[in-house]
N, C-alpha and C positions, 0 to 999 in steps of 0.2 A: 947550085945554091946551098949554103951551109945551114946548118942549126944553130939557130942563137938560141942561147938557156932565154929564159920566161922569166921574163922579171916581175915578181906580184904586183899587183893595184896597193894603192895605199890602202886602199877599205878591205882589200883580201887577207882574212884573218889566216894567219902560219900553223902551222902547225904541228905535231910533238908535245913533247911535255909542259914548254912554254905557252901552248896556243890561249889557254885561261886565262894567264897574268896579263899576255899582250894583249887580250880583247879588251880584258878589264881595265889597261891603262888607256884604252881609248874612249872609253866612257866618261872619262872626268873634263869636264869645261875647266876652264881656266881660271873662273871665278869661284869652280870649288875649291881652286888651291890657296887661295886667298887665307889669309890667318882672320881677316875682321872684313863687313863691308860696310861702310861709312854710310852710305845710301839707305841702308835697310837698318840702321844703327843696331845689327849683329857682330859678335867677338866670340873667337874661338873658344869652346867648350875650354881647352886645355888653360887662359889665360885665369877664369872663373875658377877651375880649383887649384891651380897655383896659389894664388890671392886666398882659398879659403884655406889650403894647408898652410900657407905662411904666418898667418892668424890662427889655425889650431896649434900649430908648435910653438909657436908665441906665448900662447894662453898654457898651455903646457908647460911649460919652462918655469913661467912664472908659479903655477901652481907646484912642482915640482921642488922651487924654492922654499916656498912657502911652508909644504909638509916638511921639507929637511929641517927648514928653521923647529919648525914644530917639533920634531922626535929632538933634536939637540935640546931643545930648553926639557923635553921629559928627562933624558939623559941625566940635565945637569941636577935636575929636581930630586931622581934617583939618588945623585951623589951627595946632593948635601941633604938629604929630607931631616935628618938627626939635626942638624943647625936650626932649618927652617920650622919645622916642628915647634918649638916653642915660641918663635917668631909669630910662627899665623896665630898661634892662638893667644898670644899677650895683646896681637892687636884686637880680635874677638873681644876679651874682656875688655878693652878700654873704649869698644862702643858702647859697651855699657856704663863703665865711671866715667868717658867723658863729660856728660853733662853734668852730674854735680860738680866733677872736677871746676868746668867752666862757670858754673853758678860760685862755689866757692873763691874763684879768682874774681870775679866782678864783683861779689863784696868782699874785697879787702884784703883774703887770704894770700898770703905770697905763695910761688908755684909750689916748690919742692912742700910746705905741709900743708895746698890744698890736694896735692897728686895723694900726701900721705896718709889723710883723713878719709879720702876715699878709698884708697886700698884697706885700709882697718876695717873700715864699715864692711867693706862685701868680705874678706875673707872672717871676719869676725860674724858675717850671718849665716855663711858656707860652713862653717868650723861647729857652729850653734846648732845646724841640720844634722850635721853628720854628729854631733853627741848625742843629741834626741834619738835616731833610729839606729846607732850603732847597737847596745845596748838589747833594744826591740828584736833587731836581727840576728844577735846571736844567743840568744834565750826562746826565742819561738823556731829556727833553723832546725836546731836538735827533736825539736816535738815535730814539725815538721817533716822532719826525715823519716822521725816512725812512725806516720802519720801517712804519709807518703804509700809505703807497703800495704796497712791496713785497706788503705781507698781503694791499690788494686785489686785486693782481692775482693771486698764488694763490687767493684767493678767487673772482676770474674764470674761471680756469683749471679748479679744481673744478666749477665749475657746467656747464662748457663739457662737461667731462667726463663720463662714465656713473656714476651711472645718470641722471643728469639730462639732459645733453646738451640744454641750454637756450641761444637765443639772448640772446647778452647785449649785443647791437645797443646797446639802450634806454638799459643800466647804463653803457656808453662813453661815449655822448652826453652822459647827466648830468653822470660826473666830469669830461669835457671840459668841461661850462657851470659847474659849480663852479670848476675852476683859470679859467679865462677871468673869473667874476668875480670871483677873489683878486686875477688881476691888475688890474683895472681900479680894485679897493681899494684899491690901492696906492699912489696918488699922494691919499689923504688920512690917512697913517701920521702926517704931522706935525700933522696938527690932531686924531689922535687922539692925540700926544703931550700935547700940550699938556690935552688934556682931562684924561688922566689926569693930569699932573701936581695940575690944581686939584681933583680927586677926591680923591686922594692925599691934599694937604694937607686938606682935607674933614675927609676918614679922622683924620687927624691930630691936626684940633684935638676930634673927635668923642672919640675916645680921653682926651686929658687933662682932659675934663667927666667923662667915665665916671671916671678916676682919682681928682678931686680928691668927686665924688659919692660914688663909696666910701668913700673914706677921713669923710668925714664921717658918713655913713652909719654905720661900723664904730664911731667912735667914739662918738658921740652918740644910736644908734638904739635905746638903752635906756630914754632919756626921752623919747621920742615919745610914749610909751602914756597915762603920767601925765600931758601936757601936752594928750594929746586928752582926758581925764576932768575937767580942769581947764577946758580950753575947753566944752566941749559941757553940761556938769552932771555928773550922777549918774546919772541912767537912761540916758539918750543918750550918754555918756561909757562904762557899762559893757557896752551891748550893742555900740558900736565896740571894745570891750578884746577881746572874746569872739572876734565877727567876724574883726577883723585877726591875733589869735593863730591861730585856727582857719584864716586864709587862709597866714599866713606857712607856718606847721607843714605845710599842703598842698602848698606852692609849694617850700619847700624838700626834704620828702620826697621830692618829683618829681625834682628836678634832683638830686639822689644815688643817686636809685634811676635813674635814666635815665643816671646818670654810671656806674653800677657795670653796667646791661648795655651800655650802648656798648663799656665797656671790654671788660667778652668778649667781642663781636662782633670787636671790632678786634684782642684777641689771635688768635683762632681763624683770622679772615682772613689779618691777616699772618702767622702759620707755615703755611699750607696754603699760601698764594701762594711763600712763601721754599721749601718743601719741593718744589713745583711747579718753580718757577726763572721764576719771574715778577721783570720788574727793577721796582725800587720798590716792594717788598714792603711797607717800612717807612714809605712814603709814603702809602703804599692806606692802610695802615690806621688814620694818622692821618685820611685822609677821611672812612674809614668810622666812626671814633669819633664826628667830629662831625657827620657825616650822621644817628647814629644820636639825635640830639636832634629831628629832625623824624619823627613817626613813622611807619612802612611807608613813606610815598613817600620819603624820605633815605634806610632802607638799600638800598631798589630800584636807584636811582640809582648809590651805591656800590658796590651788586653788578654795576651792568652797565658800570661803571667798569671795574673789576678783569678782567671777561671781555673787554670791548673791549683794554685790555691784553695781556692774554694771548694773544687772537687776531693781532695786531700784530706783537708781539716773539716770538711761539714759534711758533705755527700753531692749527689748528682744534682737535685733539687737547687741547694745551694748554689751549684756549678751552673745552674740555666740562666737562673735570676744574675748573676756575675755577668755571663754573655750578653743578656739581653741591657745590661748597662752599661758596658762598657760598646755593642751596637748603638746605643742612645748617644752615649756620650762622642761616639764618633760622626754621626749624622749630625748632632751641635756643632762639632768644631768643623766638618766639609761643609754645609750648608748655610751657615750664617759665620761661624768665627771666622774662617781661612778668606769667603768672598770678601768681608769688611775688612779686613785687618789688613792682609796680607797682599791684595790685589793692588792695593797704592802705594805696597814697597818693594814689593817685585815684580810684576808686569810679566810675570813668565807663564809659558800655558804649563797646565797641570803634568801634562808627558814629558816636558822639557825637565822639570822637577825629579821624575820619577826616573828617567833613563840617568840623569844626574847621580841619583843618589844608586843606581846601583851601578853605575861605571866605578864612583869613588870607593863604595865600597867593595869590591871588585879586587880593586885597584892596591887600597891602603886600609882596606879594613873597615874597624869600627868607627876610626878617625876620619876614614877619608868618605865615610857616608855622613859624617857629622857634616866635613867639611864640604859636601859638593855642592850644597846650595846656593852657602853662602859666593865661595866661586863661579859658580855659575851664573850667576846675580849680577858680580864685577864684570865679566866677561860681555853678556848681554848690556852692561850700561856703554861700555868699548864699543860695541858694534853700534847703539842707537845711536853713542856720540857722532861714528864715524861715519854714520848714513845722515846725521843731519847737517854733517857740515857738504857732504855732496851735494843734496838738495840746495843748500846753500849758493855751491857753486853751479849749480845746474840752471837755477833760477828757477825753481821749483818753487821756493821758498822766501822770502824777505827775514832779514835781522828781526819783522816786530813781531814774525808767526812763531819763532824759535823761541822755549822758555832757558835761559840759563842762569845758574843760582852761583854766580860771579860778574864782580866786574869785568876782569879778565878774559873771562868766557865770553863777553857780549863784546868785547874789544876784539877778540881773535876772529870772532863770528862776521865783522863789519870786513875786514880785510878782506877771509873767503869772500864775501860777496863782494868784493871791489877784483879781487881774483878773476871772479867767476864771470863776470861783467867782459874785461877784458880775454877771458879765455873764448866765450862765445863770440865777440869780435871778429878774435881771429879765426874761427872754425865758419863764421859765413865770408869770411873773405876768401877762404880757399873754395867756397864754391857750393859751402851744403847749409841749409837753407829747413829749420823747422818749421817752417811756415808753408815749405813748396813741401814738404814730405807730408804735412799734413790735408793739403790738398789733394795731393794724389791717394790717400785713402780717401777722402771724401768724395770724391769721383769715384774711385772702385767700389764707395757701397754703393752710390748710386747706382754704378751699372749693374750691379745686382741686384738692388729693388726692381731695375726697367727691366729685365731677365728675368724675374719671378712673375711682374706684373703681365711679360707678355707671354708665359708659361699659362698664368693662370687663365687669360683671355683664350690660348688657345683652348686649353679643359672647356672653356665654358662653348665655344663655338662649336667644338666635336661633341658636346654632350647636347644641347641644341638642335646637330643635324642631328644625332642619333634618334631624339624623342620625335624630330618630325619627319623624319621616315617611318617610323616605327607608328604614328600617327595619319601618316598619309596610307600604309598596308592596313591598318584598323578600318579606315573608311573604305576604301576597296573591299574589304569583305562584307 
C-alpha cells in the first residue's frame, strides 16, 4: 500500500507566510463584494466620495477662475492707474454737479452750458476756500513752527516736574538727533525743489484731465445708458441700466451724505477751536472737512491735528479742552450723523468700512483710502444685485417683493423669474423634489423630539424608582 500526499479540507487553513491572507480571504461573503445592495438601499463608501471629490474640484476650478480673473483685472489696474486716476475721480465730482447739472437742463439750459455753470460754481467755491486759508496757513505755519519748540520744552519741564518727576535724558537725545538730521537735510532742499516742482506740474496737468473729463461727463452722461443698451442687446443692456443706476444712486448718496457730516464735523470743530483761541481755527476745519471723507482714520488724524495745535500755540490746558472736543465732535458724527445719514446710502457694516479703507489705503495710499469706500459701496450694490436676481430665480422671491429703480430693471427681473419658473421644472423632473426634502427634515426633527421626550420619560422613571426605594429603606428603619 503506497502513500498518497494529504490533500487539505477546504476549511484547513495552509500555512507559511500566506496562511493570514488565505484565512482572511475566506471570511468575506459574497455580498461583501458587492459595490451597492439595492435591498438595504446601501452604495459603496468609494462611490459617495467620488461624487463629493468631483464637486470639490468643480467648485475649485471655478473659484480658481475666479481669483485668476481677479489678480488680472488688479494687474490691469496697476498698469493704467495714471489713466484711471482722474477718470474715478471726475466721476466722484459729478455726483456731486450732477443734480444741478440736471435741474439746470429741465429748465431750459442746453447741456454743454448747464455742465458749464456747474463746473464754475464748484470750482469757483473750491478756488474761494483755498484763498481764504492759503494766506492763514502760511502766516501762522512760521509762528507755529517756533511755537512748536517752545511747547516742547514746557512739555519737558512738566514731566521733569511733580508729580512725575521723570528723567527726560532719553527725550533730549532724540530731539537733539532729529534737529541733527534736519540739518544734515539740508543740503538736498534744491533737489527737493526741483522734485516738486515736476510733481506740481504732475498735479497740474492731472487737474485739467479731471476738468475737461467732467465737463464731458456733465454734458453727455445722459446718453451713456442708452448707448450701453444699444451695445450689449436687451437683456445684457438692461441688467447693466439697473446695475449702473443702482451704483450711481449709491455712489453719489455717499458723497452728499458724507459731504453734509464732514461739514458739521468742520462746523462744530472750528467754533470750539475759535471759542478755545486755537490759531487757524478756520484752517483745521477745512482739514477736518476733507479728512472727514476717509472714514474714522481721516477724522482721528484731524482730531489729533487740532490738539497737536493747541498743545503748540496755547499749552496743555488748551490741548485737553481741543481732545475733549474733538471726542464730542466725534460721538456726534458715530452716533446720530453716520446711523441717519449714512445707513440709507450704504448698507455696509462698520468693519466692512474700516478693513476697506485700510486695504486701499495700504494699497494706493492717501487716494486709495479716499477711494475704498466709495468702491466698496459699488461692489456691495453688485453683489445685493446679483443675490436678488438668484432669489428671483430660486422662487424665494416674486418680481412685487424686489425694489428696482428702473424700467429696465423690473423687465429683466420678470424674465429671471420666468427663467427661474422653468429652471425649477426641470430640476423636479429629474427627480428632486423641495417639498420631499423638506419632509424628511420634518420627520427628522420629529424623531428627535420623540428621542428626547423618551430620554426624558426615562430620567423621570429612574428617578421615581430611586426616591421609592430610598422611601421604602426609610420605612424599614
Amino acid at each position: 500500500m503506497t502513500d498518497e500526499p494529504e490533500t487539505p479540507e477546504k476549511d484547513q487553513s495552509p500555512s507559511g507566510s500566506t496562511a493570514v491572507g488565505a484565512a482572511d480571504s475566506t471570511d468575506y461573503d459574497a455580498n461583501d463584494l458587492a459595490l451597492d445592495d439595492p435591498e438595504k438601499d446601501i452604495v459603496d463608501r468609494s462611490v459617495v466620495v467620488s461624487t463629493f471629490l468631483k464637486k470639490l474640484a468643480w467648485w475649485a476650478l471655478r473659484l480658481f477662475v475666479i481669483a485668476a480673473g481677479g489678480y488680472v483685472v488688479w494687474l490691469l489696474i496697476q498698469q493704467f492707474w495714471a489713466g484711471l486716476q482722474p477718470m474715478i475721480l471726475a466721476l466722484i465730482i459729478c455726483t456731486v454737479l450732477a443734480p444741478p447739472t440736471t435741474w439746470l437742463r429741465r429748465i431750459g439750459f442746453p447741456d454743454a452750458l448747464a455742465a458749464l455753470v456747474s463746473i464754475l460754481l464748484f470750482f469757483g467755491i473750491l478756488g474761494g476756500i483755498i484763498a481764504l486759508i492759503a494766506p492763514d496757513l502760511v502766516r501762522q505755519s512760521q509762528v507755529l513752527y517756533l511755537q512748536a519748540f517752545a511747547g516742547v520744552q514746557r512739555l519737558i519741564l512738566w514731566v521733569q516736574g511733580p508729580p512725575l518727576e521723570l528723567n527726560t535724558e532719553g527725550i533730549e537725545n532724540v530731539l537733539n538727533d532729529i534737529a541733527s538730521w534736519l540739518q544734515d537735510q539740508a543740503t538736498s532742499i534744491a533737489g527737493g525743489v526741483v522734485s516738486g516742482i515736476s510733481t506740481a506740474t504732475s498735479w497740474i496737468i492731472q487737474l485739467f484731465m479731471i476738468l475737461v473729463l467732467v465737463v464731458f461727463f456733465l454734458k453727455d452722461g445722459h446718453k451713456f445708458l442708452p448707448w450701453v443698451r444699444q451695445m450689449f442687446g436687451r437683456r445684457m443692456g438692461w441688467h447693466a441700466t439697473e446695475m449702473l443706476t443702482r451704483s450711481w444712486t449709491t455712489l453719489g448718496g455717499y458723497i452728499r451724505a458724507q459731504a453734509i457730516v464732514s461739514a458739521v464735523d468742520a462746523f462744530f470743530i472750528g467754533l470750539g477751536l475759535w471759542l478755545i483761541g486755537v490759531p487757524m481755527a478756520f484752517t483745521l476745519a477745512i482739514i477736518t472737512f476733507v479728512a472727514g471723507f476717509i472714514p474714522y482714520i481721516g477724522p482721528i488724524v484731524a482730531g489729533a491735528l487740532s490738539v497737536l495745535v493747541a498743545l503748540v500755540s496755547l499749552g496743555f490746558e488748551e490741548a485737553i479742552l481741543a481732545l475733549l472736543l474733538a471726542v464730542a465732535v466725534q460721538q456726534l458724527e458715530g452716533n446720530i450723523l453716520n446711523p441717519v445719514l449714512q445707513s440709507k446710502a450704504m448698507k455696509l457694516h462698520p468693519v466692512i468700512v474700516l478693513i476697506s479703507v485700510v486695504v486701499g489705503g495700504s494699497m494706493l495710499g492717501i487716494l486709495g483710502a479716499f477711494l475704498a469706500v466709495p468702491v466698496a459701496a459699488v461692489i456691495a450694490v453688485g453683489l445685493r444685485y446679483l443675490i436678488g436676481m438668484i432669489t428671483l430665480q430660486a422662487g424665494e422671491k416674486t418680481i412685487d417683493d424686489m425694489e428696482f429703480v428702473t424700467p429696465e430693471g423690473r423687465a429683466v427681473g420678470q424674465l429671471n423669474q420666468q427663467q427661474g419658473r422653468t429652471l425649477r421644472e426641470e430640476w423636479r423632473k429629474e427627480g428632486h423634489s423641495s417639498a420631499e426634502f423638506a419632509q424628511l427634515v420634518e420627520e427628522d426633527q420629529k424623531k428627535e423630539e420623540a428621542d428626547s421626550e423618551d430620554e426624558k420619560a426615562s430620567d423621570n422613571k429612574a428617578a421615581k424608582k430611586f426616591f421609592e426605594q430610598a422611601i421604602g429603606k426609610f420605612r424599614k428603619r
